[in-house]
The first five atom37 places (N, CA, C, CB, O) and aatype in JSON, in Angstrom:
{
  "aatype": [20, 20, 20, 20, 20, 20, 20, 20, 20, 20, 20, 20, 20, 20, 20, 20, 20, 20, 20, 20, 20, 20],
  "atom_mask": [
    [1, 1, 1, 1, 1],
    [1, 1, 1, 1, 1],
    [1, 1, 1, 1, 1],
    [1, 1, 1, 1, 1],
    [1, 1, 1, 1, 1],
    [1, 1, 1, 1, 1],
    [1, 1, 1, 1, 1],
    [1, 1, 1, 1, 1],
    [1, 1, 1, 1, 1],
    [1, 1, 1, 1, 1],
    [1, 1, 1, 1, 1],
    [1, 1, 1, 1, 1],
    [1, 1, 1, 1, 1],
    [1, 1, 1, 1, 1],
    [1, 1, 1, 1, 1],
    [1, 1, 1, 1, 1],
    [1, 1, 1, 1, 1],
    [1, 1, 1, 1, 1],
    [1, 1, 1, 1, 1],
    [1, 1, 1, 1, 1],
    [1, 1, 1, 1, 1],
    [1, 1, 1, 1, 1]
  ],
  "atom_positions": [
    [[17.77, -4.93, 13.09], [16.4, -4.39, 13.19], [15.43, -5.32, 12.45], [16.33, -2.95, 12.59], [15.57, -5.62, 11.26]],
    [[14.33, -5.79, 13.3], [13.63, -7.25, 12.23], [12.29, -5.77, 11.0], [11.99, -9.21, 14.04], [11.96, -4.59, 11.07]],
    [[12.1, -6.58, 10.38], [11.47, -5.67, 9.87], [10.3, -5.92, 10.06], [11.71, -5.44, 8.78], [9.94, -7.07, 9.8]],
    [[9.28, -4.94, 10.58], [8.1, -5.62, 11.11], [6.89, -4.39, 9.88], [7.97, -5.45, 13.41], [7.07, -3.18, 9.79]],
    [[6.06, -4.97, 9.3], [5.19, -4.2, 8.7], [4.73, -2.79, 9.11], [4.27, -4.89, 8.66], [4.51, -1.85, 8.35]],
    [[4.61, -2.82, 10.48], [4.42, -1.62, 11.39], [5.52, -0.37, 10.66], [4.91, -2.12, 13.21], [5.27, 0.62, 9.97]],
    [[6.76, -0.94, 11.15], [7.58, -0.25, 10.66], [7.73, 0.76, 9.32], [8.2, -1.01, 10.67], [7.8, 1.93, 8.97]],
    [[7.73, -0.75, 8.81], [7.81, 0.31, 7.05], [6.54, 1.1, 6.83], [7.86, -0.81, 5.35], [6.63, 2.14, 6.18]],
    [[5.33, 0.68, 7.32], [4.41, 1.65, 7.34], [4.53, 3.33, 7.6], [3.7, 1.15, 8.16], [4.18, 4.27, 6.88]],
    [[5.25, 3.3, 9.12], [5.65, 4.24, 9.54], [6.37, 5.4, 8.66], [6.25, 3.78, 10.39], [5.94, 6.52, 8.41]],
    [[8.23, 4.49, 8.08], [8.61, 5.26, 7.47], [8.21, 5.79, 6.1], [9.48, 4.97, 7.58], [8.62, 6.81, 5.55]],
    [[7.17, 4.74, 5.58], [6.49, 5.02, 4.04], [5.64, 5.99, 4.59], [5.6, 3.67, 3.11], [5.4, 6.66, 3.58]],
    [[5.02, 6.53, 5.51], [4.33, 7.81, 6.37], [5.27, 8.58, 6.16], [3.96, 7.73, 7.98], [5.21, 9.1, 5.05]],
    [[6.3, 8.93, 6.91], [7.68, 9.84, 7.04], [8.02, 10.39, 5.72], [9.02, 8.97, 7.56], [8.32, 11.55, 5.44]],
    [[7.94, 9.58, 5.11], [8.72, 10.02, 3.37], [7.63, 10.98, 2.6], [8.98, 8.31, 2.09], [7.83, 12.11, 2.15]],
    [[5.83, 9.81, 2.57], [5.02, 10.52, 1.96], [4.82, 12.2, 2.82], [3.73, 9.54, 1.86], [4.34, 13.07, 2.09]],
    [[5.13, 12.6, 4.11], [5.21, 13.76, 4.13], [5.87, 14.5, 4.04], [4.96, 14.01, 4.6], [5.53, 15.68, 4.1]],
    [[7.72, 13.92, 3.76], [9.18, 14.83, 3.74], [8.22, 15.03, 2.31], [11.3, 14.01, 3.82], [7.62, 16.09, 2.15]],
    [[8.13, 14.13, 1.49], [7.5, 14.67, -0.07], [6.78, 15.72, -0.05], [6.58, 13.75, -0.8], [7.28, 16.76, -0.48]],
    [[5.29, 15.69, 0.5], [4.31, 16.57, 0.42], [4.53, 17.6, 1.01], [3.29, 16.18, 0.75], [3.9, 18.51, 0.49]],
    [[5.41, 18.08, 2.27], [6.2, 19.23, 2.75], [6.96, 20.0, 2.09], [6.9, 18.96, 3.52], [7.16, 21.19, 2.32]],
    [[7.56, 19.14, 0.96], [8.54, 20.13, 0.27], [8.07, 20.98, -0.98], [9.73, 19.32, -0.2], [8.86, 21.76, -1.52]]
  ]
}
């Protein structure tokens, strides 16, 4: 999987809301 900035953006999105959800 190349790592493209897009990406980690995405999952640093994903996390900051598993966080703020819980």
């Amino acid at each position: 999987m190349p790592r493209s900035p897009l990406l980690r953006s995405a999952v640093a999105v994903a996390i900051a809301l598993v966080f703020s959800t819980s």
